[in-house]
C-alpha positions as a Markdown table, in Angstrom:
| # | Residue | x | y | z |
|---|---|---|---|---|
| 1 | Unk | 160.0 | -135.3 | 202.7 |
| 2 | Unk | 163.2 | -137.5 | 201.4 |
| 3 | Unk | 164.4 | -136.9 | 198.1 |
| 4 | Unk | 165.6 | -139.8 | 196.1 |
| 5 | Unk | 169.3 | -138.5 | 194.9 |
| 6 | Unk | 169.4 | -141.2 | 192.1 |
| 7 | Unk | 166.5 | -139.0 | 190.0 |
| 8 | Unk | 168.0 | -136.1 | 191.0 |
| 9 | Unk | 171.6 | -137.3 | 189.8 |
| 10 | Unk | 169.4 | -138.7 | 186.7 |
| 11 | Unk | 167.7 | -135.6 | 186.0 |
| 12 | Unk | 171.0 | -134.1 | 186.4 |
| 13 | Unk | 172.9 | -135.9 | 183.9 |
| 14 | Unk | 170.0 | -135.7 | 181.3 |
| 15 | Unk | 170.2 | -131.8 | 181.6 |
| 16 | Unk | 173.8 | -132.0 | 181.1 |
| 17 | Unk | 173.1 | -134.3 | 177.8 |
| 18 | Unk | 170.4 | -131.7 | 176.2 |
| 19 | Unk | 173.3 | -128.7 | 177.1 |
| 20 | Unk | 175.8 | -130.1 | 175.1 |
| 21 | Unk | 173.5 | -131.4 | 172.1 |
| 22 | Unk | 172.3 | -127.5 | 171.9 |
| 23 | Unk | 176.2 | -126.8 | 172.5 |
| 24 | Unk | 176.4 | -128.8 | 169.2 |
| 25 | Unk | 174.2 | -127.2 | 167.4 |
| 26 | Unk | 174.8 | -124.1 | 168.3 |
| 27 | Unk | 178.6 | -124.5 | 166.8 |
| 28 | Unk | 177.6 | -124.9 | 163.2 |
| 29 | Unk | 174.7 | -121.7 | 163.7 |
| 30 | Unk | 177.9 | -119.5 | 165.3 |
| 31 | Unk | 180.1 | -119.9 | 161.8 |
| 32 | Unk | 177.1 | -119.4 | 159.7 |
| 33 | Unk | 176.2 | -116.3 | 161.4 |
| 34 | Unk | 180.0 | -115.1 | 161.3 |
| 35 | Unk | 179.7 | -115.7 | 157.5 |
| 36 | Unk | 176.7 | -113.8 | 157.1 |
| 37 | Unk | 177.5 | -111.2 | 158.9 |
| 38 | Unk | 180.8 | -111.0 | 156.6 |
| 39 | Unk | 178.8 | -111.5 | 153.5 |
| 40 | Unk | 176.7 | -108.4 | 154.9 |
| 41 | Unk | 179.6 | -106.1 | 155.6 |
| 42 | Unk | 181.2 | -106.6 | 152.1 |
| 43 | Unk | 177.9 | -106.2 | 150.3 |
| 44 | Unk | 177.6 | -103.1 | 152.1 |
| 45 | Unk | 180.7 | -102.0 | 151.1 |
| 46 | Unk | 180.3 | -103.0 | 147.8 |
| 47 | Unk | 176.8 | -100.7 | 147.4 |
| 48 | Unk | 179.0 | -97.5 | 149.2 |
| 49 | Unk | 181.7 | -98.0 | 146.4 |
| 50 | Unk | 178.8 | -98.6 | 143.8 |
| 51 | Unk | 176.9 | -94.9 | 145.7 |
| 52 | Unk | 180.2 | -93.5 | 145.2 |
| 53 | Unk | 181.0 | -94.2 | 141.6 |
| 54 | Unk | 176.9 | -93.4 | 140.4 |
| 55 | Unk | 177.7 | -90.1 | 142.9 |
| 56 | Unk | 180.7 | -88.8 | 140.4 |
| 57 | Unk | 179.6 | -89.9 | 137.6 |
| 58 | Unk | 176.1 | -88.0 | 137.6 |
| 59 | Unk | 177.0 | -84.8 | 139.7 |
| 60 | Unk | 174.0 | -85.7 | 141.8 |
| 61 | Unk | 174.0 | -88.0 | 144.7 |
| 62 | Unk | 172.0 | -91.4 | 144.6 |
| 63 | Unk | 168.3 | -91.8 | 145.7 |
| 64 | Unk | 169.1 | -94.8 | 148.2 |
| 65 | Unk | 171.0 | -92.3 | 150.5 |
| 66 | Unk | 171.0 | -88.2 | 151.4 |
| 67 | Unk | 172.7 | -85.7 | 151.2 |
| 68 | Unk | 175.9 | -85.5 | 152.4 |
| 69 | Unk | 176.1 | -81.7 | 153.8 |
| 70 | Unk | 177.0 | -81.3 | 157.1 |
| 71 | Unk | 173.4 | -79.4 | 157.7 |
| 72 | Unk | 171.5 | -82.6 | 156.6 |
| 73 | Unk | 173.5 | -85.1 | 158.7 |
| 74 | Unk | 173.8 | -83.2 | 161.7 |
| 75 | Unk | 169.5 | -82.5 | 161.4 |
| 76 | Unk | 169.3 | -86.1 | 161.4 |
| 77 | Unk | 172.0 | -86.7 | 164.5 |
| 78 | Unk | 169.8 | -84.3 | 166.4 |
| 79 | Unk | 166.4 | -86.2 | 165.6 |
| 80 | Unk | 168.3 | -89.8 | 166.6 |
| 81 | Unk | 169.6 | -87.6 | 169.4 |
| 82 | Unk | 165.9 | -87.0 | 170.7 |
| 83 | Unk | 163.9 | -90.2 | 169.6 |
| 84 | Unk | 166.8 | -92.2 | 171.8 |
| 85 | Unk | 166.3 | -89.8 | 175.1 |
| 86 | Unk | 169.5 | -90.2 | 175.6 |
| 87 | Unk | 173.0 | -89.5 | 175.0 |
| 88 | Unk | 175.1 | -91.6 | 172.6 |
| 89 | Unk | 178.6 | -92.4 | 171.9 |
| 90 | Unk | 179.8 | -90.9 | 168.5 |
| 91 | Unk | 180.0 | -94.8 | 167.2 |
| 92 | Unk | 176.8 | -95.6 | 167.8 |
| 93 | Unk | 175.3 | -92.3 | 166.2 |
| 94 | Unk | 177.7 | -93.5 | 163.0 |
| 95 | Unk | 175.8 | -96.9 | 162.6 |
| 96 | Unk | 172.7 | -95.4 | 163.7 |
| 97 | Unk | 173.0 | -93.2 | 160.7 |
| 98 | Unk | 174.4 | -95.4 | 158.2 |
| 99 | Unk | 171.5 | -97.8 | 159.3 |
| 100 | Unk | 169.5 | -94.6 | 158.3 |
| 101 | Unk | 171.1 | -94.5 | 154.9 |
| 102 | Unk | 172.8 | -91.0 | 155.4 |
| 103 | Unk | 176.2 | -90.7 | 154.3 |
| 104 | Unk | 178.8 | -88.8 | 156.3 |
| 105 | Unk | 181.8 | -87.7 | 153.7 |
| 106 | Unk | 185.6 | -88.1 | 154.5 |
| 107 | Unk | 187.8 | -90.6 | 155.0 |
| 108 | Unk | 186.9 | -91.6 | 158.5 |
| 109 | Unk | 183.0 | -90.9 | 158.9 |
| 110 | Unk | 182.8 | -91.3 | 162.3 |
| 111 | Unk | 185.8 | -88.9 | 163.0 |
| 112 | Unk | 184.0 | -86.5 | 160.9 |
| 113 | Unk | 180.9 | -87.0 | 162.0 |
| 114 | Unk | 182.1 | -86.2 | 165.9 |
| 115 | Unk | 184.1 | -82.8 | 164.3 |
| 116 | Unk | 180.8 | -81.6 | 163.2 |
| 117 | Unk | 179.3 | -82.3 | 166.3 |
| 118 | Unk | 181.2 | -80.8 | 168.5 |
| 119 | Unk | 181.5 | -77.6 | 166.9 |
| 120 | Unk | 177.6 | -77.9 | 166.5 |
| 121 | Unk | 176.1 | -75.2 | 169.3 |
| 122 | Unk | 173.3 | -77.8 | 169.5 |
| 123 | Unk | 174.9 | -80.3 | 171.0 |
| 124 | Unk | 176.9 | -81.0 | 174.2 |
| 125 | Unk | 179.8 | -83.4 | 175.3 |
| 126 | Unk | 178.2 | -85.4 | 178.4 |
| 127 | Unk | 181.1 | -88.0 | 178.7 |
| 128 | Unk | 184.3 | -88.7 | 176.6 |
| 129 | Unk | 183.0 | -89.4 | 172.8 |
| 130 | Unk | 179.0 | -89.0 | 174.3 |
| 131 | Unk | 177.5 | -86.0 | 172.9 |
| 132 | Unk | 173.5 | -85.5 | 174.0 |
| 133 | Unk | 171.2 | -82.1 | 173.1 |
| 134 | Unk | 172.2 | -79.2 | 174.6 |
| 135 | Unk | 169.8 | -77.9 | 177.4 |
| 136 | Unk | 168.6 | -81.4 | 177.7 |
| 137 | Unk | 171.6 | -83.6 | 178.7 |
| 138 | Unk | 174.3 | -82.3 | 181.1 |
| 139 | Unk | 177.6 | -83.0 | 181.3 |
| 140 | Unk | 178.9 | -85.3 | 183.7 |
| 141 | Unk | 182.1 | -83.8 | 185.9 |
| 142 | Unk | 184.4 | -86.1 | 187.7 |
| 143 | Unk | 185.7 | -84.9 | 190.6 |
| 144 | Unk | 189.1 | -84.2 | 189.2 |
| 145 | Unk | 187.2 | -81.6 | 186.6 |
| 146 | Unk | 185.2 | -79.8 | 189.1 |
| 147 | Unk | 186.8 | -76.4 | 189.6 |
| 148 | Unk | 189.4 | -75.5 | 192.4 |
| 149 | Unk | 189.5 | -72.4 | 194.1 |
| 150 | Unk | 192.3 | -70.5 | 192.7 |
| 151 | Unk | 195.2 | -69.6 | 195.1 |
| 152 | Unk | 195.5 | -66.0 | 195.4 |
């Protein structure tokens, strides 16, 4: 079976046509998503300052977000802990939580937020900046951690 290489250099060039009209279009599509995305962000922003401000002025914190005690944040980091399965890296448990609405006080959150958790008896450091449940995820050990025998 021969197979004419004219259609296949036609076929060939019309693919390459259709990739860069969708190249084309995907341009404009990238910027407005970067724009959004940036809109989002500052919006964002704007409703923690706005959380903030309704937080002094009425003693009482707002109804859009928790709590911020470290006993309701950290009860929340162990139930995203155990719907994922998994361990996560301190990050991700910060968006996961902000996604969640629960606030996490101090100037850096997510450095707070991985203070608590390591001190937290309920949780356990599997990997640099991964924490899992303890008695559920174990640590992983490199070789260089693993104990030597000690020289008598």
């Amino acid at each position: 079976m021969s197979v004419d290489t004219d259609v296949l250099n036609s076929w060939r060039e019309s693919l390459e046509r259709e990739i860069e009209e969708i190249r084309a279009q995907l341009g404009p599509l990238e910027a407005r998503l970067e724009r959004k995305q940036a809109e989002l962000a500052a919006l964002t922003h704007l409703m923690a300052i706005t959380s903030d401000a309704k937080l002094s002025d009425t003693g009482t914190p707002p109804t859009s977000t928790q709590a911020a005690t470290p006993e309701s944040f950290l009860d929340t980091v162990h139930q995203v802990l155990s719907s994922e399965g998994r361990p996560i890296h301190y990050v991700e448990l910060h968006r996961q939580l902000a996604a969640l609405g629960v606030r996490i006080p101090g100037a850096n959150p997510a450095a707070n937020l991985l203070t608590h958790i390591s001190r937290d008896a309920r949780f356990v450091r599997v990997a640099r900046g991964t924490y899992g449940i303890a008695g559920r995820d174990t640590p992983q050990r490199r070789a260089s951690q693993r104990r030597k025998p000690r020289r008598r």
